[in-house]
N, C-alpha and C positions, 0 to 999 in steps of 0.2 A: 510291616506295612498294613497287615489285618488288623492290627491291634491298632492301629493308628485310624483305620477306616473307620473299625467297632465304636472307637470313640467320640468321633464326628456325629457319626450317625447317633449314637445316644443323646448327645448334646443340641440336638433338633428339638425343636420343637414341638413338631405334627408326631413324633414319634412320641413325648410325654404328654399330647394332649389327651384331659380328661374328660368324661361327659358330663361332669355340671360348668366345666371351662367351657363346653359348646352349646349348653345350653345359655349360659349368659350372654355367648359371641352372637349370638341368633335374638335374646332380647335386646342386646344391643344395633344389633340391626334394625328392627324394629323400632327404636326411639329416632335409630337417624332417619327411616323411612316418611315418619310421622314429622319430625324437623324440616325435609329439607323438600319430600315431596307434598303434605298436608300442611307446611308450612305451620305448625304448631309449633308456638315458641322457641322459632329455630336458633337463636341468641342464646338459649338455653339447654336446651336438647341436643343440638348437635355435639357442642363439645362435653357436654358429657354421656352422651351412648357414646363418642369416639374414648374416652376416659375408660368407660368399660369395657369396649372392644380391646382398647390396649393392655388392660389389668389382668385380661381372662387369656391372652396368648402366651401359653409355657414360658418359663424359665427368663422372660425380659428383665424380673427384677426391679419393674419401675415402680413398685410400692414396696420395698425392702428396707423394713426400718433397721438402722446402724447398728442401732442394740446391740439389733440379734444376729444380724447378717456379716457386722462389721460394716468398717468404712468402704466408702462413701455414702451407701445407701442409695435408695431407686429414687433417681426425680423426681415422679410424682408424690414421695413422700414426703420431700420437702414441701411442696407445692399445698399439700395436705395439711400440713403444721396452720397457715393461713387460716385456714377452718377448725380446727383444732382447739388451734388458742383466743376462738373468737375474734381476730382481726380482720377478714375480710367482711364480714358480716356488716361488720361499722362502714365501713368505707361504702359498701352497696348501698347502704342508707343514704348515707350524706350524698353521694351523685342521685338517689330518686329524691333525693330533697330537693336537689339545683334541679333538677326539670318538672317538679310538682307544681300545679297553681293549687294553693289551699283557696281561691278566693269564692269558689260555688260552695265548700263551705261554710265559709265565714256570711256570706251573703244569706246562705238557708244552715241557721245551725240547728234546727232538728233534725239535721242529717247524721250529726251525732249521734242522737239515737239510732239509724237502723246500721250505722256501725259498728255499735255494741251491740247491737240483736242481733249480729253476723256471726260473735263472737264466742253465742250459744254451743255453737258445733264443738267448739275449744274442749267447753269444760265437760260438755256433755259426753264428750268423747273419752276424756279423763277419770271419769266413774265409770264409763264402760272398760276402760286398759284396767282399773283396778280390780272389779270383776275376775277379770280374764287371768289376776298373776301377776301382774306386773306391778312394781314398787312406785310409792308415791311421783320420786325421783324421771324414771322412767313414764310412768303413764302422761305428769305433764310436757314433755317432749314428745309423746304421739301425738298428744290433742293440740298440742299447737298446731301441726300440719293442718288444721282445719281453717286456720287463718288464711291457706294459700299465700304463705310470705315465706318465700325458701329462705332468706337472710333469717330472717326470724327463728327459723323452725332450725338450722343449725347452729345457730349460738347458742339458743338453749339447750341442745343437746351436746354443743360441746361443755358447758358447764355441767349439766346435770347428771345426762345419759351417756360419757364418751362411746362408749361402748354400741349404741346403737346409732352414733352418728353418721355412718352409713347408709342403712335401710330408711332413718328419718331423711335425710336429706334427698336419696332419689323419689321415694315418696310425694313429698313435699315440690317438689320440683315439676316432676311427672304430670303433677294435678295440677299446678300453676298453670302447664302446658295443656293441660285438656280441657280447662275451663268452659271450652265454647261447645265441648260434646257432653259434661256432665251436667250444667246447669238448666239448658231450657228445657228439656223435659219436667222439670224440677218446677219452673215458672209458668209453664203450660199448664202441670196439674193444678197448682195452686189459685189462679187469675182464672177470671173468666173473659170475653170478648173481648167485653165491655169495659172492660176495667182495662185492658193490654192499649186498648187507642185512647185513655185519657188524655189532655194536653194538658201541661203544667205552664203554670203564670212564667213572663221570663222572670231569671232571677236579677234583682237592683244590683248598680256596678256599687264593687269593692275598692277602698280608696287605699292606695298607696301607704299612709300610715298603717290601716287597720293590716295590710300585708307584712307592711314591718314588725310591727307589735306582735302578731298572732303567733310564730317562732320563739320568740321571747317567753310570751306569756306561757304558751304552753310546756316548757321546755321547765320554767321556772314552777307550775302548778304539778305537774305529771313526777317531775325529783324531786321533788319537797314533800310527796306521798310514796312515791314509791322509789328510791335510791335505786335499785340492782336494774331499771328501766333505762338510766344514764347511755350507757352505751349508744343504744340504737335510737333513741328519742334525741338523744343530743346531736347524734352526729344527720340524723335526718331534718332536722332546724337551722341547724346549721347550714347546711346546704342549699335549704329554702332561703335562709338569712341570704348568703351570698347572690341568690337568683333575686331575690325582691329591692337588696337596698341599692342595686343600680349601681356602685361603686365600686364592685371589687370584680367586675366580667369577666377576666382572664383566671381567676379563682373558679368560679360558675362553669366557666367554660371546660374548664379541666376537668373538675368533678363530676361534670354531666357528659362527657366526652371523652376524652383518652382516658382519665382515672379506672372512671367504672367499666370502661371496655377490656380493660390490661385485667383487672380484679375480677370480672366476670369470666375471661378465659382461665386462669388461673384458678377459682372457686371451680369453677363445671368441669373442667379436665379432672381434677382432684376428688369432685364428689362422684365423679362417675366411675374412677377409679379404687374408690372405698367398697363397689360391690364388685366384690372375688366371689368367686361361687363357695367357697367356702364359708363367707359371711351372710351369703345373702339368697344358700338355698336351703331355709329353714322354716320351722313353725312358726316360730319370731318374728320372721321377718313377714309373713303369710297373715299374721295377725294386725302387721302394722301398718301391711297395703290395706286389709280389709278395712282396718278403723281409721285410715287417714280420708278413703274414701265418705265412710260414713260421718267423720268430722265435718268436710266438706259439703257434703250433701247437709247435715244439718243445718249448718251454718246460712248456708243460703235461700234455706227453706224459713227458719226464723226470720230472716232478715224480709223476705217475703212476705209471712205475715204479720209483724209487725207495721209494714210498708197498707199493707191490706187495713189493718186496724186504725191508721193514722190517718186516710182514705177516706175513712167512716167518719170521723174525728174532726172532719175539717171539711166534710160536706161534699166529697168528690174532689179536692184540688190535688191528691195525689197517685200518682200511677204506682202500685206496686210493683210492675217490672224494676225498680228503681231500687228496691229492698236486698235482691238479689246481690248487687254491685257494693254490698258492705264488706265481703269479704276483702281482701287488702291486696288482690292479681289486681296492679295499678298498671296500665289503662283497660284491660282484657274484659273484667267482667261490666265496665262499662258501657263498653261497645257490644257486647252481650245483651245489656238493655236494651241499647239505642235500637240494633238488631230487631231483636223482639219485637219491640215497641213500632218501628216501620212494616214488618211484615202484617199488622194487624192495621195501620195506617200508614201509610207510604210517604205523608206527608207531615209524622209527628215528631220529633225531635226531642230526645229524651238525652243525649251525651251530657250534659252540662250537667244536669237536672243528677244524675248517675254518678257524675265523676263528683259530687258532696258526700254520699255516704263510701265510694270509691277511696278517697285519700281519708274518709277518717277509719276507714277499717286497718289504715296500714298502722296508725296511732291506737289503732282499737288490739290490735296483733304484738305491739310492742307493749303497750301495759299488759294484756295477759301474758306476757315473757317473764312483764316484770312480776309480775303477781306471783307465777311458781317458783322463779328465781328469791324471792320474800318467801315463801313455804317452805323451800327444802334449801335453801343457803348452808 
């Protein structure tokens, strides 16, 4: 009967827990805190600090790959395969395509530009990883994080970096969710008043073809330059295709609704899951919160002063608050602007204006995917 007790009792859990297992159960606290009471990207954050609270409680086994463990292996690591092998990643796209309007785009396409000035943070961050040690492979899977596109920032690192697709994707995620505490100090230094209550002209209505076409075309320009882009450019057009051409709404509907909700729970349980304190309390990983950070911060700081320089360029018709919103946190850092942009005038309206360089950073975020996924192929 001792012998039987003895072994109950070892087979506890609180009895094998470790102190970097309580130290993750406590950062995991902390994301749900931030999700559910801060209301920061709680679609995203909650299930995965719950991902991590699950992963860091002894002996559950719910990230135990088969390999090694044998059959059947831990739930959540099937769940994981999904990100893995790059297929949820796609699917997150094509459902932000079905609820994206490209049309303040298409109506102001110099917004293109501060899309790609968002995009700075990317590479700039990519020469800082290589600095630091880290191999081609790997540094461009940190700097992606600077895009703020978690689909993004783990399909390249499941191609590239598996190995730190882990720390890349709570990273990456983390900052998606924090957008609205990193950025305006960022906008504050850079603007002045005067420049924060500009009004922007409205933008001319977009017609119906040109929404049709614009998925197409892009989809056809963007693969025909760069092939390893396909994935997430396609299936994000797609998605638009379905929401613009009016005929296939039960498609649109799915993709923008049950699809991405099922693959969002399944993505954020999974990546939250991938930090085990064993993976994720390390120098590496200490290096890749600091430069996802600093990705991000750059990103939005270029994207600001380019928004600043185009301002100049064009006689005052544009509000730099609006520079900021090229990173690809589609709708976040837009309303980020609008934000801004009201506390300096209460009666300015900058959302629409925001959400052009907004959806082109998410196309700015998937060509730099494509661009390292073309380098280290």
């Amino acid at each position: 009967m001792g012998h039987i007790l003895s072994q109950f009792i070892e087979s506890m859990g609180i009895v094998n827990l470790e102190l970097g297992q309580v130290l993750m159960i406590l950062v995991s606290f902390v994301l749900l805190y931030l999700g559910i009471k801060k209301q920061f990207e709680p679609l995203l954050l909650v299930p995965i600090a719950f991902g991590m609270f699950l992963t860091n409680l002894p002996l559950g086994g719910l990230m135990n790959d088969p390999a090694i463990h044998g059959s059947p292996g831990g739930l959540l690591w099937y769940f994981y395969q999904g990100d893995e092998l790059g297929i949820f990643p796609p699917i997150i796209f094509m459902g932000v395509g079905a609820m994206t309007d490209f049309g303040p785009l298409i109506a102001n396409p110099k917004s293109l530009l501060l899309g790609a000035a968002a995009q700075f943070g990317i590479f700039a961050t990519f020469f800082g990883a290589i600095m630091l040690g880290f191999t081609g492979r790997e540094a461009g899977s940190i700097g992606i994080i600077g895009g703020a596109d978690g689909p993004t920032a783990i399909y390249l690192a499941s191609r590239l970096a598996p190995k730190l697709l882990g720390p890349i994707a709570v990273a990456a995620y983390s900052y998606m969710a924090l957008v609205p505490i990193i950025q305006p100090p960022i906008m504050r230094l850079l603007t002045t008043e005067k420049e924060r209550k500009i009004r922007m002209a409205q933008l001319r209505p977009v017609s119906r073809t040109e929404k049709i076409l614009f998925p197409i075309i892009v989809t056809l320009i963007v693969v025909l330059m760069l092939p390893p882009a396909a994935p997430l450019i396609g299936m994000l057009m797609l998605g638009n295709l379905f929401k613009e051409c009016l005929v296939v709404n039960r498609l649109k509907d799915t993709v923008s609704n049950s699809l991405i909700n099922i693959v969002t729970i399944f993505l954020g349980i999974s990546v939250g899951a991938s930090a085990t304190a064993e993976n994720f309390l390390n120098l590496q990983t200490i290096q890749i919160m600091v430069l996802g950070v600093l990705a991000f911060a750059i990103g939005t700081a270029t994207g600001v002063l380019l928004a600043k320089l185009m301002n100049k360029l064009t006689g005052g018709k544009i509000n730099p608050l609006i520079g900021s919103a090229g990173v690809s946190a589609v709708p976040m850092a837009a309303r980020v602007s609008q934000k801004m942009g009201q506390k300096a005038d209460p009666s300015n309206f900058l959302l629409m204006h925001a959400m052009g360089p907004n959806v082109a950073g998410v196309i700015g975020s998937a060509v730099a995917a494509g661009v390292f996924l073309a380098l280290f192929k």
